[in-house]
Every structure is written in structure tokens, then in C-alpha cells.
N, C-alpha and C positions, 0 to 999 in steps of 0.2 A: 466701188462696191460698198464699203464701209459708209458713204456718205447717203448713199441710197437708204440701207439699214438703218440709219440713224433718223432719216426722215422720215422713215415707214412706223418709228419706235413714237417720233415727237406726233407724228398723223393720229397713232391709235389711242396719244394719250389726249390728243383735243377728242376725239370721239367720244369719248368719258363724257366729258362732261358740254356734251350734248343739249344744250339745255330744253330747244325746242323738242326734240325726241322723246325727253323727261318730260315735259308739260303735257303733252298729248297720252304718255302711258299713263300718269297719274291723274288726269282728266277724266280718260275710261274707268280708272280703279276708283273713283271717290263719287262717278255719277252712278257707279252698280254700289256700292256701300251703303250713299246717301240717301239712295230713295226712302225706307221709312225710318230713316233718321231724323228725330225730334229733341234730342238732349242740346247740350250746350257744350260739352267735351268730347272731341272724335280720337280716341289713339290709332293711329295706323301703325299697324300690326308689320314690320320690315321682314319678317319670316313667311308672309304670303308674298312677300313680291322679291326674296333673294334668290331661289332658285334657277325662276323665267328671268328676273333682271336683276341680275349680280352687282353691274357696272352702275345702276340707277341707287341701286342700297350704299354702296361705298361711295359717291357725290353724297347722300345724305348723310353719311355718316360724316364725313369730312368737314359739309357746309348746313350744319342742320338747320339754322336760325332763316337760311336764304329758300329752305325750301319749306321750309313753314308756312313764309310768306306767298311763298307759290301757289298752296293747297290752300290761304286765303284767298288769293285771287280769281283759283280754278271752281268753286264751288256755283252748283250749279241755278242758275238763273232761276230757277221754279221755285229755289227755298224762298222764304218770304225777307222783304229787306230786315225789319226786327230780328230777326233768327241769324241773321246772316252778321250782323255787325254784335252778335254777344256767342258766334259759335270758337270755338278755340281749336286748336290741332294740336297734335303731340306725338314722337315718334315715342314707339316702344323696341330696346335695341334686338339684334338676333338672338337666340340664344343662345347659340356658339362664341358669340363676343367674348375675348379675352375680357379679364378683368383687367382694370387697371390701377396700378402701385396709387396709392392715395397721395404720397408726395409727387406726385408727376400729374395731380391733376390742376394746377394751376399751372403747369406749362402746355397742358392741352388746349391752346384756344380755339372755339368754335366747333368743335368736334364731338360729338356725342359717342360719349363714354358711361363704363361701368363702373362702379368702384363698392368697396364693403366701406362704414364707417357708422358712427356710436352719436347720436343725437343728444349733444351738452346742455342744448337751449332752447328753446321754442315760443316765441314772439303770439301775441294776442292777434287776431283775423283783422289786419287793416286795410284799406282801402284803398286800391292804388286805380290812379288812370291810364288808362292804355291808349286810348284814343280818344282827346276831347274836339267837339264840337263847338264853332264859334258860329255865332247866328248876325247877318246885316240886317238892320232896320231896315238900309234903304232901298237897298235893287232885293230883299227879300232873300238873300242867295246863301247858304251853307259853307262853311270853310274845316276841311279836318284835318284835323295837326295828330298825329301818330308822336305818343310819347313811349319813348324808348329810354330814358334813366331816371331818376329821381325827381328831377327837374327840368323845366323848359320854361323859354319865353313867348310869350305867350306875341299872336300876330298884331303889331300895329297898322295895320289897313288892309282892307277887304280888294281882293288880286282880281275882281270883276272889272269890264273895261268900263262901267257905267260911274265904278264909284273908286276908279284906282286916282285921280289925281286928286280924291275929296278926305279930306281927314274925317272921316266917318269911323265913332267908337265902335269895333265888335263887340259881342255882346256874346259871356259863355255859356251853353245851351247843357246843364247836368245829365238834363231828362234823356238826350239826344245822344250823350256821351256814352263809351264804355269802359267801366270798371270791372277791375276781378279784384277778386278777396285775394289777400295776401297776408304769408305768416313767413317769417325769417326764420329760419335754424342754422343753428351752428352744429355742424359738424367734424366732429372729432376722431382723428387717427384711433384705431386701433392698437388693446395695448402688444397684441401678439406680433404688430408689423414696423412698431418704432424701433428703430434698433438701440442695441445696448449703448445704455449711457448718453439716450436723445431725450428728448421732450417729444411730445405728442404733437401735430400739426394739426390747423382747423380751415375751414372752408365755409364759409358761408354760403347758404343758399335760399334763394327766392322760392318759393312754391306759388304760384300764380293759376288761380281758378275761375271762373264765370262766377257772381253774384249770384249765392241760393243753391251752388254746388260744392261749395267749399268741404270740403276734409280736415277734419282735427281728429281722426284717429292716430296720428303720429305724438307720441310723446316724450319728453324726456329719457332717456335713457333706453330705447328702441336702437335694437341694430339695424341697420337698414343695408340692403343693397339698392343702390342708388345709381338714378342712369337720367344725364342731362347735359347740357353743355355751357363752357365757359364764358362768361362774357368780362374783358376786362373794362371798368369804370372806374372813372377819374374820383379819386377825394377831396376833401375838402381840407386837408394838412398843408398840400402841395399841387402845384401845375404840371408837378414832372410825376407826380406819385399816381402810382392807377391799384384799385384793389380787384382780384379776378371774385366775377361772381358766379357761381353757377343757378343754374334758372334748370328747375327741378322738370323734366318729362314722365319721370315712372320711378316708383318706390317699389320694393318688398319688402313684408318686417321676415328676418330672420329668425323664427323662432327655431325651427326644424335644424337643429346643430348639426343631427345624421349624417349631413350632408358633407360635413367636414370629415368625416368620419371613411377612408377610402377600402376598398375594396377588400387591398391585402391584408390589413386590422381584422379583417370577419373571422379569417378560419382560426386565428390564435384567438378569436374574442372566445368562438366556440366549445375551441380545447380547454381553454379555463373554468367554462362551465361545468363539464364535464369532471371535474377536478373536488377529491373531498373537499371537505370544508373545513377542516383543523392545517389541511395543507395549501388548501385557496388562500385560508386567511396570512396563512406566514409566510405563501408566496407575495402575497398584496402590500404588507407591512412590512417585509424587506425591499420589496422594489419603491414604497412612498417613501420620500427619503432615506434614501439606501446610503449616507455617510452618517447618519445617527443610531449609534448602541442603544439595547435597553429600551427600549421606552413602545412594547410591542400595544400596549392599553391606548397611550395617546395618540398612536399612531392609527388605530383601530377606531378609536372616538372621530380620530377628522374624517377619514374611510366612509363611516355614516354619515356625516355631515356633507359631505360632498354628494352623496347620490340620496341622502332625505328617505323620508317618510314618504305614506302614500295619504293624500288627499281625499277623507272619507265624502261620497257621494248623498249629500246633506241637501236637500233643499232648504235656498234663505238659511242654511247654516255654514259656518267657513270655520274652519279648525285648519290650523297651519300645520303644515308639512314638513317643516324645516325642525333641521337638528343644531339649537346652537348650543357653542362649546366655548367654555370658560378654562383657560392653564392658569395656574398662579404657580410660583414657586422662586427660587434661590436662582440669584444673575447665575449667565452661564450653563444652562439647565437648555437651550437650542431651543428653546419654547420659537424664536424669531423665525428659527432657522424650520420649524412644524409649519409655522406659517407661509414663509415663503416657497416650502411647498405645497402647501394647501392654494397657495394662487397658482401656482404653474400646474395642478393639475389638472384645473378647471377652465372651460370655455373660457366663460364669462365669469372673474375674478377683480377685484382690487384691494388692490393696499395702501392701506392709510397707518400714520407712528404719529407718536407723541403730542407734545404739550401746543405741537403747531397746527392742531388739527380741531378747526371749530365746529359749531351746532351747524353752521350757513354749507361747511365744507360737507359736513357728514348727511345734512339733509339736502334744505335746496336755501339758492339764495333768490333775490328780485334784482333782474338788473334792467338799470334804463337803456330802451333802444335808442339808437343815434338817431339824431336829426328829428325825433316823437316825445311826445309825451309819455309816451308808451313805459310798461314793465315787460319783461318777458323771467319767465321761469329757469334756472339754470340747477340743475341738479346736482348734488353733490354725490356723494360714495358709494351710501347705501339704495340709491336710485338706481343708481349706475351698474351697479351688478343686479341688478332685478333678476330673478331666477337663475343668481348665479351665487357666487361666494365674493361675502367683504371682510377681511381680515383688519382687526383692529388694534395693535403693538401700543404698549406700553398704556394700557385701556387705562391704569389708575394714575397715569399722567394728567390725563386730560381732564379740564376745569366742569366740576359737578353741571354747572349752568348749560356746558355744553355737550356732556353726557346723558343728559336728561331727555336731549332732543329723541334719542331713541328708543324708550320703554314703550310709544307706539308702534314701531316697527317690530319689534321682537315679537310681540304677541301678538298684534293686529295685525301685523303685515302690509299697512297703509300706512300713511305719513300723510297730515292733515295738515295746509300751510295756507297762512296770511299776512302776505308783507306786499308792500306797495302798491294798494287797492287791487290784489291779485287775491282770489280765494281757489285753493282748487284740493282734492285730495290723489292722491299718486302711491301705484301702485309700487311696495317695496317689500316683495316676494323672496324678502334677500337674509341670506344662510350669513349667521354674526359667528367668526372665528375670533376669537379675543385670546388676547396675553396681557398680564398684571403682574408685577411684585408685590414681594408682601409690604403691609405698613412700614416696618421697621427693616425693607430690603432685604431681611434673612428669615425666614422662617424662625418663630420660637416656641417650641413644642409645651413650652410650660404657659402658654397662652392660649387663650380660648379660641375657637375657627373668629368670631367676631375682633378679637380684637387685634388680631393679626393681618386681616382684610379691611385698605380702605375704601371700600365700597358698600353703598347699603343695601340692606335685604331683599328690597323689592325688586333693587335690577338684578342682584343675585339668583333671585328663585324662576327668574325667564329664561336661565342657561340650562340648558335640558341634563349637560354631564359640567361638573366640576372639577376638574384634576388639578391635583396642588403637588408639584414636584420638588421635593427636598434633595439638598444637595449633604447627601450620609454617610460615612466611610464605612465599608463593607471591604474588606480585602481581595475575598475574590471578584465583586463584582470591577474593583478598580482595578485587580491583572488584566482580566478579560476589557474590558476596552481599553486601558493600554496596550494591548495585541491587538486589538480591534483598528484603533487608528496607527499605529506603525507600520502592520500592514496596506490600510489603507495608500501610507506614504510610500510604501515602498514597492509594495506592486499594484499600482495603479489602474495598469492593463489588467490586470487578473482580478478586478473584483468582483466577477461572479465565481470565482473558485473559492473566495471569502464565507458568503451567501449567495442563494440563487435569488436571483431575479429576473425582470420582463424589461424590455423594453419603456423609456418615460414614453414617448407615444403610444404606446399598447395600449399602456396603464390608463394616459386621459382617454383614449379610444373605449377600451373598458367600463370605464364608471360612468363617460353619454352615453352607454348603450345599456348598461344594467340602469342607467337614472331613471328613463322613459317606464320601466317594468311596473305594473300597480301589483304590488303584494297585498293580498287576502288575506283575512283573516278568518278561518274556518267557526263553525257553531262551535266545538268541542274543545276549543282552542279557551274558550271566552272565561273557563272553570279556574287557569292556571293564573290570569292575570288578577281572578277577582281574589283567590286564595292567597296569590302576593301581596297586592294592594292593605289585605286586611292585616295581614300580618306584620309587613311594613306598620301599619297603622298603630297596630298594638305593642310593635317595639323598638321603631326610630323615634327619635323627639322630635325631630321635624318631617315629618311626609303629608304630602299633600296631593290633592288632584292634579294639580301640575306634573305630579315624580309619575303617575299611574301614567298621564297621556306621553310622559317621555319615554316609560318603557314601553310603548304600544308603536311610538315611531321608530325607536331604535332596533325591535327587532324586528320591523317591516325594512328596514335598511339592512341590517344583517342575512336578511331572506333575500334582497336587491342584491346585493354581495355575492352569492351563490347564483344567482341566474334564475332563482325562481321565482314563481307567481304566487307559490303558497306560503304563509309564517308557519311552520313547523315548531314542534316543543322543545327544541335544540336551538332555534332562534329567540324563544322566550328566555330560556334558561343561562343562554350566550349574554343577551340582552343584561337580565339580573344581575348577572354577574360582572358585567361590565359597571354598572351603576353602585355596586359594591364597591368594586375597587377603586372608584374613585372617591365611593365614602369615608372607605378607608386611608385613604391617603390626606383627609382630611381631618383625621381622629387627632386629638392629642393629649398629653398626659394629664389634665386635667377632667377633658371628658373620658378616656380611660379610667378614671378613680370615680367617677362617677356612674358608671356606668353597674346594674347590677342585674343579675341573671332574673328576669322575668318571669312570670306563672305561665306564660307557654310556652320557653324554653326547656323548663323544669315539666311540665307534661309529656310533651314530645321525648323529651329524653330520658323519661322511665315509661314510655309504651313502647321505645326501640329495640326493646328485649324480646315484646310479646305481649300479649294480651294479658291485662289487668283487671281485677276484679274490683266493685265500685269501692266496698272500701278497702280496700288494700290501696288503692289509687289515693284515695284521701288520706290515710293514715300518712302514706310514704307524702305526698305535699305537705302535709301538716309539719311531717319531720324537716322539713327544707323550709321553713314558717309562712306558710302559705294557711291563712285564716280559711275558716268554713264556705263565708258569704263570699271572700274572692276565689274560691274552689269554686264554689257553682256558677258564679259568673262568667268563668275562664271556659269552664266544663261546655255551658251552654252553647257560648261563641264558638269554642271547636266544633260541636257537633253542626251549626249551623252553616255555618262554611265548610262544612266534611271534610274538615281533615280529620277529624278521629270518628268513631263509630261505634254504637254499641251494639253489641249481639250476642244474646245469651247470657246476659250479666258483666259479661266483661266489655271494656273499653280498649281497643287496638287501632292504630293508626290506618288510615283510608290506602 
């Protein structure tokens, strides 16, 4: 009985793979596809044919390369011979398809598979032969040699029986031959699937197209979900060495993150929206690094920087989105420790430290393809996170020449490269987290912001917030975190009885779903920034149109923060204040002593009483020595940007 069953088990599994049964269904399915088919690339679509034939889809998926070849050979006799020796095939996998572990795709041989993976590299469109043609002078006769790896030898005599015992040259026929365009990529692990304390693994893959349909929409630094199958090929190191290549069927760019984003996330996404906004934010900035005290500002700055600004709707005009952030401050300050949260809470993140991190690493380098003359493009960091977050540690480490390389990405958002007769420009839509020491490793307050900072101005003034963290003995503040972290150590399990906080998956679930949000900026909104700006103008010593367009993304992020689509005057005012305190934290006793109360300070602060009459208003500046000519000039400028107001002889604040 048992032996019956076992032969009735090995019977239904030759039925599988049935091969003539398959040739006749896909026969039917490609001569009803093919009738007004004219292109050059056919994908057959495995979701119209799994349901009627289950058993037909699982043989393709298992032997995809053998049934490729099939749907070459089954195409139907009416198409024209031309069309027929340049059409190509391709399977597209189900949708259902597991995905699969990106290290386990080099043990898939032959099988067409799914996998997610980050595009390192990308090869210039070369030319590969797929099938060459050899042509005989003598008996006039055709010979086609089907090239399947890199190389092949080429036929010494022509297999017709007129001219097989004659040493008759073949002759290679171009015109006759077919080629497809081809671009190599390297394909790089993901960093969320390497596990802790690996290296990332790569894949190389062929993408092979018909001449004239070729695709170069895949670039550098594109996630891809990717679906093809293995073939291993011998190198050229070794006779015993094979390297696995995958030969590309179907790509998607991965931009739509959402999707990572699962069901059960939605209804806390929600409740938090729901949630004020003085208690949103300190639920937020306790759960982003929830083992660091103190530091509710910088926490709140990377917060923004993570879910950005909104993208004003400009024709032929592009104004970045992105929030970059600059810490400097005193070793031991967790500035590393902000960072490496700011990667983990982001999709799409990297991190790069110190003096070992060059222009080639952080932009892109030229590297030679094997066995070509060829360059291909290899991208470095800030490629790599393209609309995502690149954190850069110990930023004042690193060698001027090769810090330089990104003053166009900060503010362009492009990266313009030419190395190895390669010219191309690449999109680097990428949010800069930076951490620096000071010049002299400590902070020293009797020094000026310049000469404390070894960095110069110009890359300074592309960091939308500043925070410069001093390491200052405060008694209370230093009880309170040493309670802070003792409890930590001590009850470990209990640290949301410490502070509250969410969930680390909420939290990055959270900021992909408030990131998508485009915050507004309302007509009535537009009076607060211009009234700041000016005042800013009138009594910082450095403000500039850069500080105005950071306060316009920042509190478009702060409005992203709360779940809305509108910037409200509570997100401007949050905003301000935020760009303050990191002013402040930059003052020092020098500019302190320099600093001295201004003619619209000194306004403002004798209209706060009440309305003033014009001269009593003059007399009382005069007394505080404010001259005539800079009395009406002050005068003027308030009234023109309304903040003060005259009615009825007196002068009172708007």
C-alpha cells in the first residue's frame, strides 16, 4: 500500500513538469497576446496564468531560463523573421511571491525570485551579443551560434554536408546578429537586513534589453525591488571559481516607503495626531532617544530634519526641502549617540565618521568594469540615502578637500561629477545630520563663535539649525541625570515609568507617515515671517535669506509633527524659537559684551506700557541716546512693517 502511494506521489510529480502540456498552454497564451504585438520586449504576466495553471507557474518559477527559451521557440510563425530574432521574453513574478532574504539569493540557482536591494553601481549601456551569425561564402548557408556568457569560440567550419570536409573561413555576419544593450549593477544588501556586526553583501546583475529599448531610468542609489534569476559563471581567477549572476526580468523603484509601514501602526499613528502639541512634542523627544537626558532642543531639531520641509510648487524653480543640522559641542555631549538615532529612525539612512571618510566615499567614485574599458558610476553616502537621512560624525575631522565635495548637495540638492570620461549629474535629495568638535575640543566661551569652529562660513551658513552643546556644571541639572541614568541601570524594564514613551517602530512608522504631509502655508500666515525676518535683520549681526527660508521649513516640519496640513502661528512662533535657542547656545562672553540694546528694542519696550505720544516717545529715546535722525528712521521702519501704529497722535504697538 505504502509503495503504491509513493508511486502515485513520484507519478504526480513528473506531471509537473509536463513539458509538452506546458508548450501547448503557452502556445495558446502567446499566439492571443501576440497578435498586435510589435515591440521588442514581451513580459508575461504569471498572475494571468496561476490561477487556471498553478502547476505551469511553479516549473517557471523553478526553471525560468528553460522556459524563456520555449516562448522563443513557440512564437508564432506570422510574426516577421526580423522581429522574431530581436523579440525578447521576460517573466514578471506573482504577486504573492514571497520575498526573498538577499543573502540566500546566490544560493537560488535558476529560479526566479524576488528580493529588496540599494543600487551601488551602474555600468554605461554596452553591447552584448546574444546570438551571432556566421555567414559561408561557399554553399551560401547561415550558421547561429547562441551566446550565453561573456565569451565563446567562435565555429571553425561550416556543418553543411557540401562544405564539412573543406576548410572553408566563416565569415561573422553583425548586420544578421543579435544584440541587446546591457548595463551591469551592483546590488547592495540592505542596511536594515545585514545583521548586527556583518558587512553588507552584493549581487551583480545583468539587465539585458533589445537595441533602441534600452532603460537607464535606474540609478545609483534607487531601492529597488527586484525579480530574476540566478545564473552561475565561471571567472577568470580560477577553473574551480564560478561567480552567481543574476540576469535582471523586472525591477520596481521603491519609492512609496507606506508600504513598509503595516496596518497595526495606523491606529496609534492616529491617536498621536490627535494629541496636543506641547504633549506630542515631549511624547516624541522622549521616545527619539529615549537613554539621553536634557537635550529636549536637539532632539526636537533632528525630529524636523527627519520628516523636512515642504517642496514649494515653483515652476523651473527647486528650493530644497530638507532640514540640515549642525551639533558642535564638548566630547561626551551624545551628540554620536543623536546621530545614531537619527539613522535608525529613518527608512532610508546612513552613516558615515571620521578622518576615513573621503570626497570619492561621500559623493560618487569612477570605477573600471571588468574585462571593458568601460567606467561605471559608484555612489558614495550622500547618494545613497537620496530622500532619506546621511549622518556625518566627527564632520571637523574630515580633510577640507574632501568636505568640499558637498556644498553642492546642501543647497542644490545635485551632485555634478566627472571622473573617468564619465559626466553625469545625480540626484542627492539627502537631509546632512552633522556632529563637529570645537577647534580646541572644549568649548571656550571667552572666544568668539569663529574662532572656536574649524569650519568655514560658507559651509556653516547651509545648516538650517546650529546647536553648540556645552559640557557646564549646573548642580541641579547634574542630580537629575544622575537619577536619570541610575535608574536607567537599575530598572531597566521600567523605563517607561521613568518617561513615557511609544514604541521605536511607531515612532519610525510615524514620521513615513507625517513625512508624505505637504504643509501650507496660509495668506495671513506670510505678515509673521516678514515682521521676523525684519527684525531678525535689524538686530542679529548675521541674518540672512538663508535664516528666513529655514524658518519657513522648520515650521512646515513642526506642522508635519502634529499631523497637519496647515503651518499655524504656534508653528511659526515654535519655529523662532527653536532657531533662538540654538543662537543662544552659540553666544559667548565676548559677543555678550558686545552686544547692546538697540533702537527697536528700546521702542518696543516703552510702547509695552501703552500708547505714547510722538514726543514723549522722542524725548524718552533721546534719554536712552538714541539721536533724532536714528529716531525717525527706526520710527519709519516700524510703522512699515506694522509693528507699531499711529492713531491719534500717539504711537502703540500693533
Amino acid at each position: 500500500m505504502q509503495k503504491s502511494k509513493s508511486q502515485q506521489q513520484k507519478n504526480s510529480a513528473f506531471t509537473i513538469y509536463d513539458f509538452k502540456v506546458h508548450k501547448e498552454i503557452l502556445k495558446l497564451y502567446l499566439d492571443e497576446q501576440l497578435q498586435n504585438f510589435t515591440g521588442k520586449v514581451y513580459t508575461i504576466q504569471l498572475d494571468d496564468l496561476i490561477q487556471n495553471y498553478p502547476d505551469l507557474v511553479q516549473c517557471i518559477l523553478d526553471e525560468t531560463l528553460y522556459y524563456i527559451q520555449i516562448c522563443q521557440e513557440l512564437i508564432n510563425p506570422d510574426i516577421p523573421e526580423a522581429l522574431h530574432r530581436k523579440t525578447q521574453f521576460c517573466f514578471q513574478a506573482p504577486s504573492q511571491q514571497p520575498l526573498t532574504k538577499f543573502r540566500d539569493v546566490p544560493l537560488t540557482i535558476g529560479k526566479l525570485l524576488k528580493f529588496n536591494g540599494t543600487v551601488t553601481s551602474a555600468s554605461q549601456i554596452l553591447p552584448n551579443c546574444s546570438l551571432a551569425t556566421y555567414y559561408c561564402e561557399n554553399c551560401k548557408s547561415q550558421l547561429f551560434v547562441p551566446v550565453t556568457s561573456d565569451s565563446f569560440s567562435p565555429p571553425k567550419q561550416c556543418i553543411s554536408e557540401q562544405c564539412r570536409s573543406l576548410p572553408v573561413q566563416l565569415q561573422l555576419q553583425t548586420v544578421l546578429s543579435k544584440f541587446n544593450d546591457l548595463r551591469i549593477y551592483t546590488i547592495q544588501e540592505h542596511p536594515d537586513e545585514v545583521p548586527q556586526g556583518g558587512t553588507p553583501r552584493q549581487v551583480k546583475v545583468y539587465h539585458q534589453l533589445p537595441t533602441g529599448a534600452h532603460n537607464s531610468s535606474i540609478r545609483p542609489g534607487d531601492r529597488l525591488q527586484i525579480q530574476g534569476f540566478v545564473i552561475p559563471m565561471p571567472t577568470d581567477q580560477s577553473i574551480f571559481a564560478i561567480e552567481p549572476i543574476l540576469y535582471l526580468q523586472h525591477s520596481i523603484l521603491l519609492i512609496q516607503v507606506k508600504n513598509l509601514i503595516s496596518q497595526p501602526y495606523m491606529s496609534k499613528i492616529n491617536e498621536l495626531k490627535l494629541l496636543p502639541s506641547e504633549k506630542l512634542y515631549n511624547l516624541l523627544t522622549n521616545s527619539f532617544a529615549p537613554n539621553l537626558h536634557h537635550l529636549f532642543q536637539p532632539k526636537l531639531s533632528c525630529l524636523c530634519a527627519l520628516v523636512g520641509g515642504t517642496p514649494p510648487n515653483l515652476k523651473d524653480i527647486k528650493i530644497r526641502p530638507t532640514i540640515n543640522i549642525l551639533l558642535i559641542g564638548d566630547p561626551g555631549l551624545a551628540k554620536s549617540q543623536l546621530l545614531k538615532a537619527t539613522v535608525s529612525s529613518s527608512y532610508r539612512s546612513n552613516y558615515v565618521a571620521g578622518k576615513g571618510t573621503s570626497s570619492a566615499g561621500l559623493t560618487a567614485a569612477a570605477i573600471r568594469i571588468n574585462n571593458t574599458s568601460e567606467f561605471s558610476i559608484e555612489p558614495g553616502a550622500l547618494i545613497l540615502a537620496d530622500q532619506g537621512v546621511c549622518c556625518i560624525d566627527e564632520f571637523d575631522k574630515i580633510d577640507e578637500e574632501d568636505r568640499s565635495a558637498i556644498y553642492e548637495v546642501l543647497e542644490q540638492q545635485t551632485l555634478s561629477f566627472s571622473k573617468g570620461g564619465v559626466s553625469a549629474t545625480l540626484n542627492a535629495r539627502t537631509t546632512v545630520v552633522a556632529a563637529a568638535n570645537p577647534k580646541y575640543s572644549k568649548w571656550d566661551s571667552q572666544l568668539s563663535f569663529k574662532d572656536n569652529v574649524n569650519l568655514p562660513e560658507a559651509l556653516i551658513s547651509r545648516f538650517d539649525i546650529v546647536f553648540v552643546m556645552k559640557d557646564q556644571i549646573d548642580e541641579e541639572r547634574d542630580k537629575d541625570l544622575g537619577l536619570f541614568v541610575g535608574q536607567m541601570h537599575m530598572l531597566e524594564d521600567q523605563r517607561k515609568i521613568i518617561k513615557e514613551t511609544i514604541d521605536e517602530n511607531i515612532l519610525r512608522a510615524y514620521l513615513e507617515e507625517v513625512k508624505s504631509i505637504h504643509a501650507r502655508i496660509q495668506p495671513e500666515m506670510l505678515s509673521r515671517y516678514v515682521e521676523g525676518y525684519c527684525i531678525d535683520r535689524a538686530e542679529k549681526d548675521f541674518s540672512t535669506p538663508r535664516s528666513l527660508l529655514s524658518c519657513v521649513r522648520i515650521s512646515q516640519a513642526l506642522a508635519k509633527l502634529r499631523g497637519s496640513e496647515v503651518v499655524q502661528e504656534k508653528d511659526i512662533d515654535a519655529a523662532r524659537s527653536l532657531l533662538a535657542a540654538a543662537e543662544e547656545s552659540a553666544e559667548t562672553t565676548i559677543k555678550k559684551q558686545k552686544v547692546k540694546q538697540n533702537t527697536t528694542s528700546i521702542v518696543k519696550g516703552i510702547l509695552k506700557n501703552g500708547p505714547v505720544s510722538v514726543t514723549a516717545l522722542q524725548k524718552k529715546c533721546a534719554d536712552k541716546g538714541i539721536i533724532p535722525q536714528d529716531f525717525e528712521k527706526i520710527i519709519q521702519r516700524l510703522v512699515t512693517i506694522e509693528v507699531i501704529m499711529l492713531e491719534k497722535g500717539k504711537y502703540s504697538l500693533k
